[in-house]
C-alpha positions in Angstrom: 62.6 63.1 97.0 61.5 61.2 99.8 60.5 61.7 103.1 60.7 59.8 106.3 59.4 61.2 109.5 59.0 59.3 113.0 58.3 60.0 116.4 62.4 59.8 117.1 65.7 59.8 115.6 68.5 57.9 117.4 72.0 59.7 116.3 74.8 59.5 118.0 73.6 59.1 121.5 71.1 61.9 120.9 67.6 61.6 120.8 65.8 64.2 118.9 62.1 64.4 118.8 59.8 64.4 115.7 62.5 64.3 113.1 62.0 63.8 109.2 65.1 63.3 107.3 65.2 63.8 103.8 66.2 62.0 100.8 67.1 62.6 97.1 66.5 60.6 93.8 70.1 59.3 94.3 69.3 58.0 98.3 71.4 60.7 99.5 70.4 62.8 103.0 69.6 66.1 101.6 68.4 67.3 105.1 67.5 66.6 108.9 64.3 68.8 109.9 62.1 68.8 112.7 58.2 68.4 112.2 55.4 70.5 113.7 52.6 69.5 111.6 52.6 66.1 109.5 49.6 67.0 107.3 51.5 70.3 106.4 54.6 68.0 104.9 53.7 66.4 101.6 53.9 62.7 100.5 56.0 62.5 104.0 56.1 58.6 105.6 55.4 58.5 108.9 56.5 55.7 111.4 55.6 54.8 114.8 59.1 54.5 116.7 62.3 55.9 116.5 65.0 56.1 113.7 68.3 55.3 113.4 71.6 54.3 111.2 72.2 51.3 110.3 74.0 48.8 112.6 77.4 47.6 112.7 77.3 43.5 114.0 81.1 43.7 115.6 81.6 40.0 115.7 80.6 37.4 113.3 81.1 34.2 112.6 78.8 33.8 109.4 80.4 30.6 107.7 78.8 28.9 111.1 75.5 29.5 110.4 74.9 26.4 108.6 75.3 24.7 112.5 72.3 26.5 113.7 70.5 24.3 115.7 73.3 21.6 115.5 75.1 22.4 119.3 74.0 21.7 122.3 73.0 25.2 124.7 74.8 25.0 127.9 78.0 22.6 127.3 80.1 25.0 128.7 83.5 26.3 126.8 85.4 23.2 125.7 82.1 21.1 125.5 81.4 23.7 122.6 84.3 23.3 120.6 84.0 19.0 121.1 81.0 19.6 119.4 81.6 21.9 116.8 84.4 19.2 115.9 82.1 16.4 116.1 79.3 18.1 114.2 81.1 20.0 111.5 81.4 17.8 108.6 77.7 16.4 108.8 76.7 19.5 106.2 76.5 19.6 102.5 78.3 22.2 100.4 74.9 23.3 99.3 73.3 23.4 103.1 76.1 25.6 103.8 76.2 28.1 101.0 72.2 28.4 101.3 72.3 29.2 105.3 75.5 31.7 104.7 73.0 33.6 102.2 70.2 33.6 104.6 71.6 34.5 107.3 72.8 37.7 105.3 69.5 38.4 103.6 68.0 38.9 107.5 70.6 40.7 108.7 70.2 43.4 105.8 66.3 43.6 106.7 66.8 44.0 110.3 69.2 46.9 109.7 72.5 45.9 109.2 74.8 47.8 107.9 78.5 46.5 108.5 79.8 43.2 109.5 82.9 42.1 111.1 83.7 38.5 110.1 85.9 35.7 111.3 86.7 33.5 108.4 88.8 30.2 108.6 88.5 29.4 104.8 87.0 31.2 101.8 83.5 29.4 102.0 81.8 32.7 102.6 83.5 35.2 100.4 82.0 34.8 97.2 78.5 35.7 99.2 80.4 38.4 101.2 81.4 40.2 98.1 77.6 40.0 96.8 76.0 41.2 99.6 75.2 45.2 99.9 76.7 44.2 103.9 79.7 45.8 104.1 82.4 43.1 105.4 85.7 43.3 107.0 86.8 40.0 107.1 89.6 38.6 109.5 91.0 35.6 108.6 91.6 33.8 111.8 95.3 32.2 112.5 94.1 29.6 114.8 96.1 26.2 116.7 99.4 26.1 118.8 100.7 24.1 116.0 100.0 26.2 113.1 101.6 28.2 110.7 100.6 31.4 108.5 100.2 29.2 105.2 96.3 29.3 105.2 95.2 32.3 105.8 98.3 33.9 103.9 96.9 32.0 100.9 93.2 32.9 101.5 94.5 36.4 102.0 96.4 36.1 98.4 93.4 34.9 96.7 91.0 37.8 98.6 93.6 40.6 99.3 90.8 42.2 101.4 91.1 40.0 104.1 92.9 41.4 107.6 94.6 38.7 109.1 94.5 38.4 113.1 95.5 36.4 115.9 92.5 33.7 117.1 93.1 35.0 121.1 95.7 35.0 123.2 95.4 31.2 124.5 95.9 29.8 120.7 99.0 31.0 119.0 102.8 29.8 120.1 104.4 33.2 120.9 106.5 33.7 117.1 103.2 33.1 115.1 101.2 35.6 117.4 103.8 38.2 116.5 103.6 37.4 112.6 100.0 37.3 112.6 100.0 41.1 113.7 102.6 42.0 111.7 100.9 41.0 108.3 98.8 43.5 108.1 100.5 46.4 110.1 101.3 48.6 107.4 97.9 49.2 106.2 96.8 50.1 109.7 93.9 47.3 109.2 92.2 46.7 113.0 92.6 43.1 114.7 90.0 41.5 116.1 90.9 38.8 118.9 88.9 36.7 121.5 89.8 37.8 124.5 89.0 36.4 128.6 86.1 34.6 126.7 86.6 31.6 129.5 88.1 31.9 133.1 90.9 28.9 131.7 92.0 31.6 129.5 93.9 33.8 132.6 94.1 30.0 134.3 96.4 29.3 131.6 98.9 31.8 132.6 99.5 30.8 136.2 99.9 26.9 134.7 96.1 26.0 136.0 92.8 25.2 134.6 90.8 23.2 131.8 93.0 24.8 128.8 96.2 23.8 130.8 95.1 19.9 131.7 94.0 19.9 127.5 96.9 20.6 126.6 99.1 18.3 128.6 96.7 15.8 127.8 97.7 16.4 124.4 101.4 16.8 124.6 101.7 20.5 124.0 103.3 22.9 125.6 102.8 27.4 125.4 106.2 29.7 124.6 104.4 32.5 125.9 103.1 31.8 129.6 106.3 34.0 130.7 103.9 37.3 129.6 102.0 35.9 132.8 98.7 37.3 131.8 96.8 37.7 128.5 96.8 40.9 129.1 100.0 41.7 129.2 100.9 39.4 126.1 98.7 41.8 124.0 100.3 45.0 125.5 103.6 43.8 125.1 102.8 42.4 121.6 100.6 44.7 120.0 102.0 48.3 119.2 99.7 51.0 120.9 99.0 52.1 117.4 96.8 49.4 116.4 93.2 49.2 116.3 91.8 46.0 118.1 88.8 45.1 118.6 88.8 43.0 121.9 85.8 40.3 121.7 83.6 38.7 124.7 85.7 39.6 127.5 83.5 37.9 130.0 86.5 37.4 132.4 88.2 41.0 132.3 88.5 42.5 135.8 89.1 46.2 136.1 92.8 45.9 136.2 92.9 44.2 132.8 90.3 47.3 131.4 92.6 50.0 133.0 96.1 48.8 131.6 94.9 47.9 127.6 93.0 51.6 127.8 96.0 53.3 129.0 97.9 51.1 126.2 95.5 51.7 123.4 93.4 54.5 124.4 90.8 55.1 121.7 92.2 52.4 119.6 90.8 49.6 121.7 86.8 48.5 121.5 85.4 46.0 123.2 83.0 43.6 121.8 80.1 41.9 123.4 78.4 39.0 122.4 76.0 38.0 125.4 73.4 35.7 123.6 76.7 33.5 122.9 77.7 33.6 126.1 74.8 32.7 127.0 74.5 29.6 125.1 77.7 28.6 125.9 78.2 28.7 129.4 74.9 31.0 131.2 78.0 34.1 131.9 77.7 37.5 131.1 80.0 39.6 130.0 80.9 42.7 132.6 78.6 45.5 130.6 78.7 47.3 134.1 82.1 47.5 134.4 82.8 48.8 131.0 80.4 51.3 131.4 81.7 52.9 134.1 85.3 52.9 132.8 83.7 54.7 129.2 84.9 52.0 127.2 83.6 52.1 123.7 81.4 49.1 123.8 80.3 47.6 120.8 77.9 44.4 119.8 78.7 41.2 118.0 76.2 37.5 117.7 79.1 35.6 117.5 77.9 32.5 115.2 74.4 30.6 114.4 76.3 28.2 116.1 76.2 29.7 119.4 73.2 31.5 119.3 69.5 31.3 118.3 69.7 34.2 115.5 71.5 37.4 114.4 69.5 40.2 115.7 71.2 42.8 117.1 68.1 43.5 118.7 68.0 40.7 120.8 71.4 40.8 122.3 70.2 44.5 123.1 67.7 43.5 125.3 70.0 40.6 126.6 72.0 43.8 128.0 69.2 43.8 130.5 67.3 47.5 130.8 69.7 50.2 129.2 68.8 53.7 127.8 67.9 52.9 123.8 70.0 56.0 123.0 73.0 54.4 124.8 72.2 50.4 123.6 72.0 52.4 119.7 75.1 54.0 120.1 77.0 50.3 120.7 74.9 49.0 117.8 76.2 51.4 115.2 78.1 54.6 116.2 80.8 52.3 118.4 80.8 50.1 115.6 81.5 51.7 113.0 84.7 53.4 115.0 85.9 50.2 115.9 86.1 49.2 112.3 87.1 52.9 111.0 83.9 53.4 109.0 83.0 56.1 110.5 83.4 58.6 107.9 80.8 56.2 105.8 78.1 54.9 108.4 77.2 54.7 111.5 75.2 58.0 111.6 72.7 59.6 110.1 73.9 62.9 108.4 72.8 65.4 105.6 75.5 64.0 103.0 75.7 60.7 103.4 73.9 57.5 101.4 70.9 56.7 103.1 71.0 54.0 105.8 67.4 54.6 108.0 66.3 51.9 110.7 63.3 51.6 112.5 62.8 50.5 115.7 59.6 49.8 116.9 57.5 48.6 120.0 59.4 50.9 122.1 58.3 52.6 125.4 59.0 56.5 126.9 59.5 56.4 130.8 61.6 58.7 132.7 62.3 60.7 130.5 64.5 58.5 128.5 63.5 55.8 125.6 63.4 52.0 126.2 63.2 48.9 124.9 60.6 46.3 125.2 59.7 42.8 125.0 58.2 43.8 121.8 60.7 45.6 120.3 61.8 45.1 116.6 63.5 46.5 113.8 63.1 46.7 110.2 65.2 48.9 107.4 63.5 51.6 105.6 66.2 52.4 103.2 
């Protein structure tokens, strides 16, 4: 047996004091108590902080991380892709596979639990299949002038992968449809970037950066008649799909209100705002989906965009949240979004032991908080 006490326990969006959850020879929860007296419990651990499950990172890039450092912070949206483009092929297979693994390894000792990934090749899935992360995968259909070869044959090769549409912005109108289609059947969740840059909605009305790009380069959209991108994912995805809608920087109330009356619970909406951040100094409308009771969930996007993968960090990038409700995002949301709920998320007498800490944390108001000095580390 072993037992872990704290000061906290973060479950669920509940906050119970003085908890010590224990844990049999086979790292299953045997029981959820409440102490009294430490010195009366024997061979307990005791931690400074609060518990809580593991975390669920909702958006992922993780065959990036070997451009950490690479990209320039502030070049705005397209400035980001020139140089991903420009950059890209300066890396070794060897630099790569070593920052994919390391980039996993810190994830797992911060807490990590579950991962969803975007994957445009197989790079990472040998390391994905190693890891004891839990992936869902997504293999990205991605360019106006693409087909569904690619990721049909990485998907043939690694039937796990669940193949989704890049956003709305990126995909001629028939390929958009067949991408969501391929995995229908299983009821598998898509994960699309979505009002990520203000040229995204431009794009609809015949405006903007994405609009001069593309008539610099010749091409034209099939699917600017849906006149929002919005309404092309209503229209095109049944209601009975799980999506996981990512960034959403640019979504206005209207946009929240119609895909939650579409979806319902089936829609989560990711948020990545060190990215955005790095990108292009926005933030993404935490406010606004709040108030609506949007499931709101947490991504890092890539090592590209972002200084690191802490889920920690684009917590307190949320600005100054209740830690019960900024927990909840990090793993209970999560872990719906991607239908693991039954699995992780939580922590619950019956399950396989997932226990964070989460330390340098303040009590004010009656309510927990983060600090500047606020870190995590997993205990089991």
């Amino acid at each position: 047996m072993r037992r872990i006490a704290a000061h906290y326990l973060i479950n669920r969006g509940e906050v119970i004091a003085r908890p010590v959850v224990t844990i049999d020879d086979g790292g299953t929860i045997v029981a959820i108590d409440v102490w009294e007296r430490l010195d009366t419990l024997a061979q307990t651990e005791f931690y400074a902080g609060a518990l809580c499950a593991g975390f669920v990172n909702a958006h992922l890039h993780i065959e990036l991380s070997y451009l950490r450092g690479a990209i320039e912070r502030g070049s705005g949206f397209a400035g980001f892709a020139r140089q991903i483009g420009a950059v890209r092929g300066n890396f070794t297979p060897e630099e790569r596979e070593q920052a994919l693994r390391a980039a996993d390894a810190v994830m797992w000792e911060q807490g990590v639990d579950a991962v969803a990934d975007i994957a445009n090749g197989a790079t990472s899935m040998e390391m994905k299949r190693q890891s004891p992360i839990r992936y869902t995968t997504f293999g990205e259909v991605f360019g106006l002038n693409s087909t569904l070869e690619p990721m049909a044959a990485l998907k043939a090769d690694w039937p796990e992968v669940v193949l989704t549409p890049h956003s709305t912005y990126s995909l001629q109108d028939g390929l958009f449809r067949q991408t969501i289609e391929a995995d229908a059947e299983a009821d598998a969740p898509l994960s699309i970037h979505f009002m990520e840059s203000e040229a995204e909605a431009a794009l609809y009305r015949g405006e903007g950066s994405l609009q001069a790009w593309y008539e610099r380069m010749g091409w034209s959209c099939d699917f600017i008649g849906y006149g929002s991108p919005t309404r092309r994912i209503i229209e095109s995805v049944p209601a009975t799909r799980k999506v996981l809608l990512v960034h959403n920087c640019y979504v206005e109330q209207r946009d929240v209100e119609q895909l939650q009356e579409h979806f319902g619970e089936r829609v989560s909406w990711v948020l990545c705002p060190c990215s955005n951040d790095f990108i292009s100094g926005v933030k993404p409308p935490v406010e606004l989906l709040r108030g609506m009771g949007c499931r709101i969930c947490i991504g890092t996007d890539s090592l590209a965009s972002n200084e690191s993968l802490s889920m920690v960090r684009e917590m307190q990038h949320f600005g100054d949240y209740p830690l019960r409700e900024v927990v909840t995002w990090a793993t209970w949301n999560g872990a719906e979004a991607l239908g693991l709920q039954s699995e992780i998320g939580s922590v619950e007498v019956g399950r396989k032991a997932s226990i964070v800490l989460i330390e340098g944390i303040e009590q004010r108001d009656g309510e927990l908080w983060m600090t500047q000095q606020t870190k995590t580390r997993r205990l089991c």
